[in-house]
OpenMM code with the backbone's topology and positions (N, CA, C; nanometers):
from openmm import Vec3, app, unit

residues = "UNK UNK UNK UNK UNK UNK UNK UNK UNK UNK UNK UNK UNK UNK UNK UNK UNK UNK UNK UNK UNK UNK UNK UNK UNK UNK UNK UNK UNK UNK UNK UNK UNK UNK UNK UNK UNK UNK UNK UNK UNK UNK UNK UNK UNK UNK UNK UNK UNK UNK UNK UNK UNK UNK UNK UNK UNK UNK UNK UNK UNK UNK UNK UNK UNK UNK UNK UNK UNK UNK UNK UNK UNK UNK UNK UNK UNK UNK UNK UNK UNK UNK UNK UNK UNK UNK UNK UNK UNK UNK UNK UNK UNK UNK UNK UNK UNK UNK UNK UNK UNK UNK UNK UNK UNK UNK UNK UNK UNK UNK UNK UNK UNK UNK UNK UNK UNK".split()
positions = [
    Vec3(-3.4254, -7.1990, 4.4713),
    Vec3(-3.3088, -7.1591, 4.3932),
    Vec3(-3.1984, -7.1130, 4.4879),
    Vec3(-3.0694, -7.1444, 4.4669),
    Vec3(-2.9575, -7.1641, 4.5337),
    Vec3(-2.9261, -6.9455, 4.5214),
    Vec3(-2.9099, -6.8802, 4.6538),
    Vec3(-2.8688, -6.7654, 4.6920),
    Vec3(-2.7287, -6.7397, 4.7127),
    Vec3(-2.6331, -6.6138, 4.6936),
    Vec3(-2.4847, -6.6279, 4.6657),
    Vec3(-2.4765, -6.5925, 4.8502),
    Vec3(-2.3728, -6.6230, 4.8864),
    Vec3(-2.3083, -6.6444, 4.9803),
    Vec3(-2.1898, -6.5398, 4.9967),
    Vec3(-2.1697, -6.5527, 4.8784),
    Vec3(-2.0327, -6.4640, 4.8245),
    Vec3(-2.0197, -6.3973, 4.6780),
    Vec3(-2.0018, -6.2615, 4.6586),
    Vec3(-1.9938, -6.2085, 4.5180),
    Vec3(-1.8732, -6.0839, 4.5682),
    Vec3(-1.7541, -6.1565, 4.4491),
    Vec3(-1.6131, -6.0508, 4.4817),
    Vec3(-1.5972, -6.0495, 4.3351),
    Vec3(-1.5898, -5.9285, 4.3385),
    Vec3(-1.5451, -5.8492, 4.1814),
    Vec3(-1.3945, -5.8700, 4.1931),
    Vec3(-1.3252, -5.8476, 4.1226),
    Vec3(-1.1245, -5.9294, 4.0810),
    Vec3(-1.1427, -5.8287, 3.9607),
    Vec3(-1.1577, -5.7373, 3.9827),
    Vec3(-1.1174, -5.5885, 3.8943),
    Vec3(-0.9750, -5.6170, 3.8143),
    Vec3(-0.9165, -5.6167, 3.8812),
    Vec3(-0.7590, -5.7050, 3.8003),
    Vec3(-0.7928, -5.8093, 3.7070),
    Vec3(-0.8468, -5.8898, 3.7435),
    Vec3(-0.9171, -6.0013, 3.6632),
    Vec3(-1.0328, -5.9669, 3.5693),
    Vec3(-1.0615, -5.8729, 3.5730),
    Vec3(-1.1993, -5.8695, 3.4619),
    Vec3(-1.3083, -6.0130, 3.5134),
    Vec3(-1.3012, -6.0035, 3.6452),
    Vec3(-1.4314, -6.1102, 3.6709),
    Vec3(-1.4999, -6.1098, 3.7927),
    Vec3(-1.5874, -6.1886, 3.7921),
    Vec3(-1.6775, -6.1309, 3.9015),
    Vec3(-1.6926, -6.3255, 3.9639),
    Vec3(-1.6689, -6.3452, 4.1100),
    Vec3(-1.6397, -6.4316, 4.1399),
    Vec3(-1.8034, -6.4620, 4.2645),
    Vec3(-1.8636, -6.5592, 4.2446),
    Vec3(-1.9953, -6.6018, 4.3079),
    Vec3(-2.0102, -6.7166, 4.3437),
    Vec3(-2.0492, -6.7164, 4.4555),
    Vec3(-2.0384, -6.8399, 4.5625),
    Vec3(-2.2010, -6.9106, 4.6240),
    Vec3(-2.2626, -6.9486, 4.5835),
    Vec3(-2.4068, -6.9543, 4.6230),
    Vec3(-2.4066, -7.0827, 4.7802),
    Vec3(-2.5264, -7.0611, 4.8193),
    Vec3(-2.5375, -7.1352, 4.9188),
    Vec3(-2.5352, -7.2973, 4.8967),
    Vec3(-2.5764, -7.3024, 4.7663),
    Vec3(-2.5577, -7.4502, 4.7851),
    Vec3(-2.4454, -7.5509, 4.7681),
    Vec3(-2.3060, -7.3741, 4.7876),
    Vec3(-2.1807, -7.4931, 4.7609),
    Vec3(-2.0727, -7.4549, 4.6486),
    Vec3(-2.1772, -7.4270, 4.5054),
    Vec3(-2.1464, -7.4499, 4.3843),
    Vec3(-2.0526, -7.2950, 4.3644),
    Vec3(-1.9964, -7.2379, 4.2933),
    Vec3(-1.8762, -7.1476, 4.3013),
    Vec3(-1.8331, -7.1586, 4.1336),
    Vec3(-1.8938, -6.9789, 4.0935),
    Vec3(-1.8878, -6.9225, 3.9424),
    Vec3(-1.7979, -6.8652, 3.9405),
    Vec3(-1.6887, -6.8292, 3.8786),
    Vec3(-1.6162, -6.7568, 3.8384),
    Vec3(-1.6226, -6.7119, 3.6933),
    Vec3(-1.7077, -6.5561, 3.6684),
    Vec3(-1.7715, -6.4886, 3.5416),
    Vec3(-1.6876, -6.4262, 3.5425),
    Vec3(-1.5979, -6.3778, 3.3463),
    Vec3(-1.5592, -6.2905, 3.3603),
    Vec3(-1.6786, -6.1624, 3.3027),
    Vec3(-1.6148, -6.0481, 3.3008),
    Vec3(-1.7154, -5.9146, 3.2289),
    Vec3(-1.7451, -5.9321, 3.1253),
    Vec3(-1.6449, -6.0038, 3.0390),
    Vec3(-1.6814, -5.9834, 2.8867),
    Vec3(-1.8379, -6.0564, 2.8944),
    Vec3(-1.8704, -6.1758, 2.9115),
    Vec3(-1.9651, -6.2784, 2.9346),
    Vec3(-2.0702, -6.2256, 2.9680),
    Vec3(-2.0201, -6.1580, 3.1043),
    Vec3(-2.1591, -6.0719, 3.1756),
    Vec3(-2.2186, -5.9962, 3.0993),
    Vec3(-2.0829, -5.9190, 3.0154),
    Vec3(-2.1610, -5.7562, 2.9699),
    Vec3(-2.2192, -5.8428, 2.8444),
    Vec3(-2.2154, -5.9297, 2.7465),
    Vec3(-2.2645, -5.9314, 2.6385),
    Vec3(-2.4065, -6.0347, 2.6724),
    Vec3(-2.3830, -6.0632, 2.7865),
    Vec3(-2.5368, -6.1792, 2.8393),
    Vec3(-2.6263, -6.0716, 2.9411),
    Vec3(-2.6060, -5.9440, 2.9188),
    Vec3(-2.6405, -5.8693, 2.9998),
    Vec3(-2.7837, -5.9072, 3.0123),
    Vec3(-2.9111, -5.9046, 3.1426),
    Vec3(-3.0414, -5.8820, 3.1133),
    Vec3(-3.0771, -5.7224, 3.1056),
    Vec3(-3.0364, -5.6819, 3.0399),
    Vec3(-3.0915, -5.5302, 2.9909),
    Vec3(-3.1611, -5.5577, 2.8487),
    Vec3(-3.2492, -5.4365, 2.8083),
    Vec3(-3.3411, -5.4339, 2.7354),
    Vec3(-3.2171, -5.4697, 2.6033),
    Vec3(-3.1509, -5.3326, 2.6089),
    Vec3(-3.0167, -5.3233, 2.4940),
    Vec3(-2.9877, -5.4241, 2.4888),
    Vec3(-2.9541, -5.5356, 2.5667),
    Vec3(-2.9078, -5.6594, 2.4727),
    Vec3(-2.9942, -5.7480, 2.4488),
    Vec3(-3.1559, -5.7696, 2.5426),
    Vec3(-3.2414, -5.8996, 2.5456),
    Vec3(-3.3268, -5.8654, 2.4409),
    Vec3(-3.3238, -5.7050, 2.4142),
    Vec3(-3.4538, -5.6486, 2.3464),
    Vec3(-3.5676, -5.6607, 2.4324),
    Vec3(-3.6999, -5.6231, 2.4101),
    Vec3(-3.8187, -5.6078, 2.4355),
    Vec3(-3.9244, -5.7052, 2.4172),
    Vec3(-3.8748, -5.7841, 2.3393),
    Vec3(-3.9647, -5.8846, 2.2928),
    Vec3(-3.8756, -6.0431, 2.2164),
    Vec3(-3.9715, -6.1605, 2.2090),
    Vec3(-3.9237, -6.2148, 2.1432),
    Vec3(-3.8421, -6.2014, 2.0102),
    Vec3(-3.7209, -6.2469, 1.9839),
    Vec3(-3.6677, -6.2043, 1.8348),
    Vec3(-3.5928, -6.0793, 1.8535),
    Vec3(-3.5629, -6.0208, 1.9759),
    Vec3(-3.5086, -5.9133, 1.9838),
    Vec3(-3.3950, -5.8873, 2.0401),
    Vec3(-3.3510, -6.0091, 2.0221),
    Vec3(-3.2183, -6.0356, 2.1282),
    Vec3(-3.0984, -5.9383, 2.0272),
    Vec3(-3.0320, -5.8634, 2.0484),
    Vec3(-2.8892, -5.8269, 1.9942),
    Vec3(-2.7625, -5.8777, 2.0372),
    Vec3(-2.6510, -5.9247, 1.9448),
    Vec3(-2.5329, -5.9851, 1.9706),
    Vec3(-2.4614, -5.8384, 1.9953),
    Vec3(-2.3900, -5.8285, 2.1141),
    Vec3(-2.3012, -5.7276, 2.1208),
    Vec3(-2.1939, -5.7580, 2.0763),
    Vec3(-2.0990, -5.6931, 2.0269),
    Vec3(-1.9716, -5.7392, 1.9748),
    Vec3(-1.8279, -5.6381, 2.0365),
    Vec3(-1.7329, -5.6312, 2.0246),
    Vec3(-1.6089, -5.5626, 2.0828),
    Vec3(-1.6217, -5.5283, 2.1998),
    Vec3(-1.6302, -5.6472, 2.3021),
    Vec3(-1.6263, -5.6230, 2.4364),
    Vec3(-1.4919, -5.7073, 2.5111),
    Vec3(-1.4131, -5.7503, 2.4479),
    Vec3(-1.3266, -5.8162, 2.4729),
    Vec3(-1.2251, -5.7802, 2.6148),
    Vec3(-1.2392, -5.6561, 2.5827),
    Vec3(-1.1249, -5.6012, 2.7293),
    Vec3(-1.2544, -5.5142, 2.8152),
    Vec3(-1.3593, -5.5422, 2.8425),
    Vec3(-1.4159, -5.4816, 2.9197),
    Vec3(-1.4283, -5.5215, 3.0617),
    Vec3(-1.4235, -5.4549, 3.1113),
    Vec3(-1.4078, -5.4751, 3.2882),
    Vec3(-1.5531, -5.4021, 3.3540),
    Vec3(-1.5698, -5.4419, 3.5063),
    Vec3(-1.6516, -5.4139, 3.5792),
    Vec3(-1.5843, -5.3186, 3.6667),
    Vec3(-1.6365, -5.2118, 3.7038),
    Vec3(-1.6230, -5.1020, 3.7609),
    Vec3(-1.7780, -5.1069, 3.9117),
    Vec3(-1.8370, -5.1371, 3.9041),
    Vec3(-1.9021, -5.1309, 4.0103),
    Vec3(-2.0281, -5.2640, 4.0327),
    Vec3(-2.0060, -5.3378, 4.1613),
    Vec3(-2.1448, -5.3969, 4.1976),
    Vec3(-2.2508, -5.3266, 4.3270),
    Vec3(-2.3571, -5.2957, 4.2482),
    Vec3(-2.4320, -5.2755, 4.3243),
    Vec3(-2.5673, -5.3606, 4.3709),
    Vec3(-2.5961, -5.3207, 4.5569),
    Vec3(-2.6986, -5.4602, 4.5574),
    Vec3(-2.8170, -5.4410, 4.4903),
    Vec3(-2.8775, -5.5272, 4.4636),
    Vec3(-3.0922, -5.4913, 4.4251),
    Vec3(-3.1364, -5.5233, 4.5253),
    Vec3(-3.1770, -5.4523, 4.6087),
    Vec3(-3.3234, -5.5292, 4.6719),
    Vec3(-3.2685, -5.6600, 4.7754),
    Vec3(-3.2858, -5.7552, 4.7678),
    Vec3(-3.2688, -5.9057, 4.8403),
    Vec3(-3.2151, -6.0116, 4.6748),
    Vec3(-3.2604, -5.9504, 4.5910),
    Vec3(-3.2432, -6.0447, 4.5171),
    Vec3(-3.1686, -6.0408, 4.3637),
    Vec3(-3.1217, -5.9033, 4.3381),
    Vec3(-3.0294, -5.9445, 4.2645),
    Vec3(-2.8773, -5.8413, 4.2811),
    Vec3(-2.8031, -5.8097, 4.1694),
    Vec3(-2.6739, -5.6886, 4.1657),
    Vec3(-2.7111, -5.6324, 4.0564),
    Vec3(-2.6327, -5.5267, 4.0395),
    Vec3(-2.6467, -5.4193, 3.9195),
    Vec3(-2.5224, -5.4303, 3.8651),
    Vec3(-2.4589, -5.4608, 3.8004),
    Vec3(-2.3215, -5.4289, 3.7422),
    Vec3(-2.3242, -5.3192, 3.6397),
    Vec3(-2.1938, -5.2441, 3.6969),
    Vec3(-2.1491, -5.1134, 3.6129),
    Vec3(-1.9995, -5.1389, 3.5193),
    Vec3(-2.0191, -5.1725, 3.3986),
    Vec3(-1.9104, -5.1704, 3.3454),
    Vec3(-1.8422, -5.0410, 3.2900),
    Vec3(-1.7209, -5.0830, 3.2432),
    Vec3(-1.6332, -4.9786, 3.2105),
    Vec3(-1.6446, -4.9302, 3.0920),
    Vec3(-1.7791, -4.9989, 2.9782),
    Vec3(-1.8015, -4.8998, 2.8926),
    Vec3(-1.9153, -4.8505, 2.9004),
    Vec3(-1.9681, -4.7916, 3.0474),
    Vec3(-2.0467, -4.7348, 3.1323),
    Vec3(-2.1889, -4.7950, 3.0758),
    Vec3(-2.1970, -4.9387, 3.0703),
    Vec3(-2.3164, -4.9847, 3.0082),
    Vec3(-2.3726, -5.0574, 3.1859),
    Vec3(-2.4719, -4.9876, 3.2446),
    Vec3(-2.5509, -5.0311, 3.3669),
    Vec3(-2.7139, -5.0711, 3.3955),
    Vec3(-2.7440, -5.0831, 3.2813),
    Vec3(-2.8788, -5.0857, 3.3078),
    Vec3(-2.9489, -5.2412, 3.3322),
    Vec3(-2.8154, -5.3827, 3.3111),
    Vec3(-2.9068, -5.4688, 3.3571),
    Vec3(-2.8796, -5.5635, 3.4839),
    Vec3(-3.0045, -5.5737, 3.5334),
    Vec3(-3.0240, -5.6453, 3.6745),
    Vec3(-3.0121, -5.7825, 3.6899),
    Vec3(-2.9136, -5.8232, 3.7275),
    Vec3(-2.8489, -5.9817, 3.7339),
    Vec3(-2.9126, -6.0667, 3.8691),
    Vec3(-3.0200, -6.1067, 3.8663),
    Vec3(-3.0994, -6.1668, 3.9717),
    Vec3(-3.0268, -6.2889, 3.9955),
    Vec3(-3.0227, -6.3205, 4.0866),
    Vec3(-2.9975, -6.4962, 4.1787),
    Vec3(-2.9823, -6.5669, 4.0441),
    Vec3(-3.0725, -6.5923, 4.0286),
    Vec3(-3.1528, -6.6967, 3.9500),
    Vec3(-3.0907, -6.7154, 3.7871),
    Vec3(-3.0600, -6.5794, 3.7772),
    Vec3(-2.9924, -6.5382, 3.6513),
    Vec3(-2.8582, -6.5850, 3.6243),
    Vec3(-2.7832, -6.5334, 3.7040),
    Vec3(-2.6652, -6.5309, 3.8146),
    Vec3(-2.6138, -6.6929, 3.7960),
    Vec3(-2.6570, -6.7680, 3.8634),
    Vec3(-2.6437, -6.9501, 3.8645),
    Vec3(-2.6829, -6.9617, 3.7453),
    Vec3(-2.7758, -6.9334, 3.6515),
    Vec3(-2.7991, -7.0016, 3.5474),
    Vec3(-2.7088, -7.0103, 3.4312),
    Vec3(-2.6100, -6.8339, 3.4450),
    Vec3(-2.5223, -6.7834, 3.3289),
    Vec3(-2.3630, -6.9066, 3.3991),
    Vec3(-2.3674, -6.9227, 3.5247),
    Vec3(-2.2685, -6.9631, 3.5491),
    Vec3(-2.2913, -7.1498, 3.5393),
    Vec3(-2.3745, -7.1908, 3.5538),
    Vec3(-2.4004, -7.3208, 3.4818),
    Vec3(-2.4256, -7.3596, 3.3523),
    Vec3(-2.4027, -7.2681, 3.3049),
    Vec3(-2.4269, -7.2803, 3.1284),
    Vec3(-2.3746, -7.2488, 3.0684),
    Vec3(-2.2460, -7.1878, 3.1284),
    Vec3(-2.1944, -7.0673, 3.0686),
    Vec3(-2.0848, -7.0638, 2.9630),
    Vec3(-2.0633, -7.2480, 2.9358),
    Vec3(-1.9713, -7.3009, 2.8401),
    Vec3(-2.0717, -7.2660, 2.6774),
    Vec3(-2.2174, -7.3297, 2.7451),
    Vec3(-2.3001, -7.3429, 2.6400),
    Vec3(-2.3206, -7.2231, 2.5363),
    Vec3(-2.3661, -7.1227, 2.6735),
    Vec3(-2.3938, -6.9786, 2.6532),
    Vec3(-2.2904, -6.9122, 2.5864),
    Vec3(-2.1613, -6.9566, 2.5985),
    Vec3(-2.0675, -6.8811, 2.5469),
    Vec3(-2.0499, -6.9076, 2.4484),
    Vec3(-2.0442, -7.0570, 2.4105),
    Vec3(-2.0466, -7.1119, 2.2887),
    Vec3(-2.1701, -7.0420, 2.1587),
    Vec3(-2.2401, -7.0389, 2.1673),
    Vec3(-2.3674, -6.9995, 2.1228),
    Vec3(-2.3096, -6.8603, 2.0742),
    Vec3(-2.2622, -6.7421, 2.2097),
    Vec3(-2.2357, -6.6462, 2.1472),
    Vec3(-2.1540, -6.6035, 2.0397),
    Vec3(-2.0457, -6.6856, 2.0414),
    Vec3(-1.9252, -6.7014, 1.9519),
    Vec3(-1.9639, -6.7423, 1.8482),
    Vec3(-2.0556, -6.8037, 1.7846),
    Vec3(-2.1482, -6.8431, 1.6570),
    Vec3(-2.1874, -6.7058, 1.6240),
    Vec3(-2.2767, -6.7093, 1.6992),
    Vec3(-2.3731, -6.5823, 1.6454),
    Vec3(-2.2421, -6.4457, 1.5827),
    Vec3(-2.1287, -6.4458, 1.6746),
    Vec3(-2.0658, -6.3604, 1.6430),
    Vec3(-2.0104, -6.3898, 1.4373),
    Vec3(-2.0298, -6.4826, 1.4763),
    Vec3(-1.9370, -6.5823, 1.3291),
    Vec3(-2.0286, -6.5531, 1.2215),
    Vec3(-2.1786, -6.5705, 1.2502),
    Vec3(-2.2742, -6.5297, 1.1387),
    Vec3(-2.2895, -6.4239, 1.1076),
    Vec3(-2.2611, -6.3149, 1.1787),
    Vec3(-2.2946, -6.1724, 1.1967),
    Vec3(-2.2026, -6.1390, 1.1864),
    Vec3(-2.1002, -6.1692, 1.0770),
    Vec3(-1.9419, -6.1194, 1.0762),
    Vec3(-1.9177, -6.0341, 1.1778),
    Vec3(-1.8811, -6.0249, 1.3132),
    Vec3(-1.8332, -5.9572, 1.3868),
    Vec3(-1.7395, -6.0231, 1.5091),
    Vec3(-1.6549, -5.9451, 1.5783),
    Vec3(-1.5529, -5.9620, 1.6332),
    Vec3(-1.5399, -5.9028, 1.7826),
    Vec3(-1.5126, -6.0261, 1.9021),
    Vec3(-1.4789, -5.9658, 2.0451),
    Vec3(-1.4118, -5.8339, 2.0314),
    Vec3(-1.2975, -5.8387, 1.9568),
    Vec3(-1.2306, -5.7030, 1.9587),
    Vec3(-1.2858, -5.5738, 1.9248),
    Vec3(-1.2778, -5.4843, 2.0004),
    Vec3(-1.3350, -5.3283, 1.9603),
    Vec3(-1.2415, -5.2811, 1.7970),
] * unit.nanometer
topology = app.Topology()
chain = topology.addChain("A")
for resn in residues:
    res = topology.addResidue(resn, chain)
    for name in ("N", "CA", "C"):
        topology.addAtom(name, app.Element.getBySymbol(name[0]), res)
């Protein structure tokens, strides 16, 4: 699995910009991150436990921190930090991330709810 090379937060931008070794080059913004978070709060605990977050629209990243060798911690600005964005994670949200986004924007649609706070 392809390792980042490069990860620059664009605080101005609300995005977090990732460069992996094999070339390929993500540009995530926060909103995306924070609502695809891998934290419990949004994946849940178990199958079927996933939660749609909703009114994250203007949220920004306030801090990356490293894990270990293998992933970051992101601290957003509505002080939500608890999930660990591995490599692997990382390339996958940013290769999919039309799909992924798409998907979320449904779910938002069924669940009458809205990006906006």
């Amino acid at each position: 699995m392809p390792e980042p090379t490069e990860i620059r937060l664009r605080r101005a931008e609300k995005r977090l910009d990732v460069t992996f070794d094999d070339g390929v080059h993500f540009s995530l913004p926060a909103e995306f991150l924070r609502v695809e978070s891998p934290s419990a709060e949004v994946q849940g605990h178990g199958p079927g436990e996933r939660k749609t977050i909703a009114g994250r629209r203007h949220v920004g990243i306030i801090g990356v921190e490293p894990v270990g060798n293998y992933a970051v911690r992101l601290i957003f600005d509505d002080l939500h930090d608890t999930g660990i964005y591995s490599w692997d994670y990382l390339y996958r949200l940013g290769k999919d991330q039309t799909g992924i986004w798409n998907a979320y924007l449904d779910a938002l649609k069924a669940q009458n709810l809205r990006r906006d706070p």
